[in-house]
C-alpha positions, 0 to 999 in steps of 0.5 A: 483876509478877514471875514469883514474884508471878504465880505466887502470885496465880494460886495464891490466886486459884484457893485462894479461887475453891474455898473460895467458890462462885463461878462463871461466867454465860451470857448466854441470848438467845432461843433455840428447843428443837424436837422431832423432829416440829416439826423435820421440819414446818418444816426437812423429813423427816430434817433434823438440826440443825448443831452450832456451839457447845457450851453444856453437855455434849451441848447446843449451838447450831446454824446454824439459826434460825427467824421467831417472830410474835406478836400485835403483831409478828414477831423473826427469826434465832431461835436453835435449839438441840439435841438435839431435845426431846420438847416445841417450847419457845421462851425470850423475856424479858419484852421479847422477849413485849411486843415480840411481844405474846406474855404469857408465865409464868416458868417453869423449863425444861420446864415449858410451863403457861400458856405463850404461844402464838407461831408459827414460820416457816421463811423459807427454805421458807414452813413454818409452824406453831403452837404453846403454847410461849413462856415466860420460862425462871426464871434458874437455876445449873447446877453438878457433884455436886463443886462442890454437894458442896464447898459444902454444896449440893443439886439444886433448891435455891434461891439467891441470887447477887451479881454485883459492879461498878458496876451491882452487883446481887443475884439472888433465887430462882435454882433450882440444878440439880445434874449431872455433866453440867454446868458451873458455869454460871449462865444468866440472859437478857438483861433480867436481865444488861443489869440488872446490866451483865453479860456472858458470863464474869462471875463470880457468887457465892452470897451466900445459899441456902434 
């Protein structure tokens, strides 16, 4: 491609990448929110987690990981991530909950009602505890005031979205959640993107809204 050329394609790709509500997705694994005290209880008094990779402005995964047992079952190196939060919340997908025996609600983020009870292990220190934390977080769309703005949209909304390619699939009921502390960034689990075939970076689009 000539340099002319590929100068032009870059130009309408990001024209129609503005005029269409694309955006891209990132593949959650099962992954930890602690609160200060359960931080303390199973890492020990004054710990503060590592920072190793940005998520969102502010939230990130950190180094360390913890064992979480259910009924049936235990899965190791669970991911925590950071800041703490006021509530411990753990997020599972549907495979995750059978494989530990652990039913779980669809929630949104936050929201621990009818949530499965798990308990967590830190294996480095024998530090245990016990906790109605487990949910299967509702895939959801964070975007920034401009992009809500340019394409006619507003925070707590419902959408759906397309992702394209051999295993095309549609998401219904995809909550969006407006802030300038975001990025166009789509988080669904790994149930929900091994469905699709998709990967961390695909790109998604809203193909209809409520």
């Amino acid at each position: 491609m000539r340099e002319d050329e590929l100068r032009k394609f870059i130009i309408d790709t990001i024209a129609e990448y503005e005029r269409e509500p694309y955006f891209t997705v990132g593949v959650s694994s099962r992954h930890l929110h602690l609160s200060k005290d359960d931080l303390e209880i199973l890492f020990g008094a004054g710990y503060e987690l590592t920072p190793v990779k940005e998520l969102l402005p502010g939230q990130y995964s950190s180094t360390d990981t913890l064992t979480v047992a259910g009924i049936k079952g235990k899965i190791e190196r669970v991911r925590v991530l950071g800041p703490v939060r006021k509530a411990t919340q753990l997020e599972l997908s549907i495979t995750d909950s059978v494989a530990l025996g652990v039913p779980v609600p669809v929630n949104e983020s936050g929201n621990l009602e009818d949530a499965g009870t798990v308990i967590l292990e830190n294996p480095l220190n024998g530090a245990r505890v016990k906790r109605v934390c487990a949910i299967a977080a509702l895939r959801h769309l964070h975007v920034t005031p401009e992009f809500a703005s340019r394409h006619g949209l507003r925070d707590k909304q419902t959408v759906s979205v397309e992702f394209p390619g051999r295993r095309s699939i549609v998401f219904g009921e995809v909550l969006l959640r407006v802030s300038k502390d975001f990025f166009d960034i789509m988080h669904i689990d790994t149930d929900e993107a091994n469905a699709g075939n998709i990967k961390s970076g695909d790109i998604g689009r809203i193909v209809a809204r409520k």
